[in-house]
C-alpha positions in Angstrom: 138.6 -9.7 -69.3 138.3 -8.2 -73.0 135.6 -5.7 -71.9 138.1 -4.7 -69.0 140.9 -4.2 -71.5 138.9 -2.7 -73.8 137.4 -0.1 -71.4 140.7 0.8 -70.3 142.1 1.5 -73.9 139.1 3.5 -74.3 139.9 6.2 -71.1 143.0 6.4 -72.6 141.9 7.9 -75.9 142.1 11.7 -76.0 138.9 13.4 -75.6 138.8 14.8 -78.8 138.5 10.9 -80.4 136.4 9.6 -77.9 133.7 12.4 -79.3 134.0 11.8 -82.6 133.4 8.4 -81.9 130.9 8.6 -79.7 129.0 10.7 -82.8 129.9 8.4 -85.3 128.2 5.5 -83.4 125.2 7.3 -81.9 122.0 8.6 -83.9 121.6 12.2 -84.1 118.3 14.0 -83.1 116.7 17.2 -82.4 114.9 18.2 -79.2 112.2 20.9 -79.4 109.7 22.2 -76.6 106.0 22.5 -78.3 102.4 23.6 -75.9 99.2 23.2 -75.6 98.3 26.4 -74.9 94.8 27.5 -73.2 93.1 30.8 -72.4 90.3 31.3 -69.7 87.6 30.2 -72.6 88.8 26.6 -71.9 90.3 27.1 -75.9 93.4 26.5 -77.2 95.6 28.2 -79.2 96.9 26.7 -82.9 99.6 28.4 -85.1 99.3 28.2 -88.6 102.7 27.7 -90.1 104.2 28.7 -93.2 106.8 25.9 -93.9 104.9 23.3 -91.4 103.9 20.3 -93.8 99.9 19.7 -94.7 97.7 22.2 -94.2 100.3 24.2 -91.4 97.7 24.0 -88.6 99.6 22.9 -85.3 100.6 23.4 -81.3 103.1 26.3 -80.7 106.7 25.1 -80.4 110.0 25.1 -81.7 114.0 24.0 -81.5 115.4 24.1 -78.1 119.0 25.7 -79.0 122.5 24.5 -77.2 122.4 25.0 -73.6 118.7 26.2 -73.3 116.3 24.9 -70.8 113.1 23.3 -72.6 110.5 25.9 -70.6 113.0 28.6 -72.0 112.8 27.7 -75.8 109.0 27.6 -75.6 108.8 30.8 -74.1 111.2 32.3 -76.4 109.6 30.9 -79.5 106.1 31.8 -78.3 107.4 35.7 -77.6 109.0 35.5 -81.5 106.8 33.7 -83.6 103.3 35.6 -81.9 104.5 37.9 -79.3 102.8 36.2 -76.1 103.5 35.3 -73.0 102.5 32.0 -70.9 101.9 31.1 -67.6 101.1 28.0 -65.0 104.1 26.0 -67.7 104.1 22.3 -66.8 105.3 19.6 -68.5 102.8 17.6 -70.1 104.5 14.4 -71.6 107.7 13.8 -73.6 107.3 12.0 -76.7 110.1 10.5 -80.2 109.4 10.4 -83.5 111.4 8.2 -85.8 111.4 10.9 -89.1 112.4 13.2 -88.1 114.3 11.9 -85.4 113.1 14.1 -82.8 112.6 13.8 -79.0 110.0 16.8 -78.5 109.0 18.2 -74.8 105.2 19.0 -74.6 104.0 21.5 -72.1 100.7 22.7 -71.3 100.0 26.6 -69.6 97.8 29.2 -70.0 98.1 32.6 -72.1 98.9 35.5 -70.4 97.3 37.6 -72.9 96.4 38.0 -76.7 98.3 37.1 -79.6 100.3 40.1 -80.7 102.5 40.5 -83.6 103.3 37.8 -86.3 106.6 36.9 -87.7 107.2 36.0 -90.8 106.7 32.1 -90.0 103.4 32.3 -88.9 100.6 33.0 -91.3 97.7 32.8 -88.0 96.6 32.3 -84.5 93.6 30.7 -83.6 91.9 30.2 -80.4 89.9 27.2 -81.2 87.4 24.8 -79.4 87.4 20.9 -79.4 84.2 20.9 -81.5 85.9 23.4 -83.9 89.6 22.1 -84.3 91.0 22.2 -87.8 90.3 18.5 -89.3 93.9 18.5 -90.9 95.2 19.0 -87.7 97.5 15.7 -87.3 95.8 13.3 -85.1 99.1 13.1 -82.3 98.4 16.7 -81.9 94.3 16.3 -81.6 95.0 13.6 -78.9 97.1 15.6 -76.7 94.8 18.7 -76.7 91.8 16.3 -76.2 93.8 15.6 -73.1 94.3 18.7 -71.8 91.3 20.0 -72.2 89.1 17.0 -71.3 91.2 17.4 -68.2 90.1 20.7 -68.0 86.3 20.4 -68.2 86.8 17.7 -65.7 88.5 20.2 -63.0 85.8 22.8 -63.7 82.5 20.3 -62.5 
């Protein structure tokens, strides 16, 4: 009976309210689209960041803005931050993280194409194979591309 009152007080709040409210009580998060990226070498591809924490070493990826589709915000970041283009996108897993609170979207495709220009965020780009992986490269990131490409050298025997 409470809950039943209470619900209908709350459809009668103005919209406005119910948002605010709806912020106040909910945690806040960002969502960003990352890759493992592969070329025809059966390597993948690692960004070295310039504000990404240790030693910068990581999958491409970024922030998926307001009202972009998750395969759109990877694409867009890959074309800004190293001028490339990808192809076969699928999505790979989803996974959260607690700090930062972060939901993040994890593809996996293939390069179409070289690494091109660098912005200003990116100090390299790397094609690199699982014997020759950075060893700060954090160990979330050297499970998934184990993953993919132990997948990978599966589908090619």
């Amino acid at each position: 009976m409470l809950t039943d009152v209470l619900g209908a007080v709350w459809r009668r709040f103005p919209s406005e309210l119910k948002r605010w409210t709806m912020s106040l009580s909910h945690p806040r998060f960002s969502v960003t689209a990352g890759a493992v990226i592969t070329d025809d070498r059966g390597r993948v591809l690692l960004l070295k960041h310039r504000f990404r924490p240790g030693s910068g070493w990581g999958i491409p990826g970024g922030y998926i803005n307001k009202g972009e589709q998750a395969e759109d915000a990877l694409r867009r970041e890959l074309r800004e931050e190293a001028g490339l283009e990808l192809q076969d996108v699928a999505v790979l897993t989803t996974r959260t993280f607690r700090k930062p609170q972060q939901v993040e979207i994890v593809f996996v495709c293939r390069a179409a194409g070289e690494p091109q220009q660098l912005n200003y965020e990116i100090q390299k780009a790397e094609w690199f194979s699982l014997d020759q992986l950075p060893a700060s490269l954090p160990k979330d990131q050297l499970e998934l591309i184990k993953r993919v490409l132990d997948d990978g050298a599966k589908t090619q025997d």
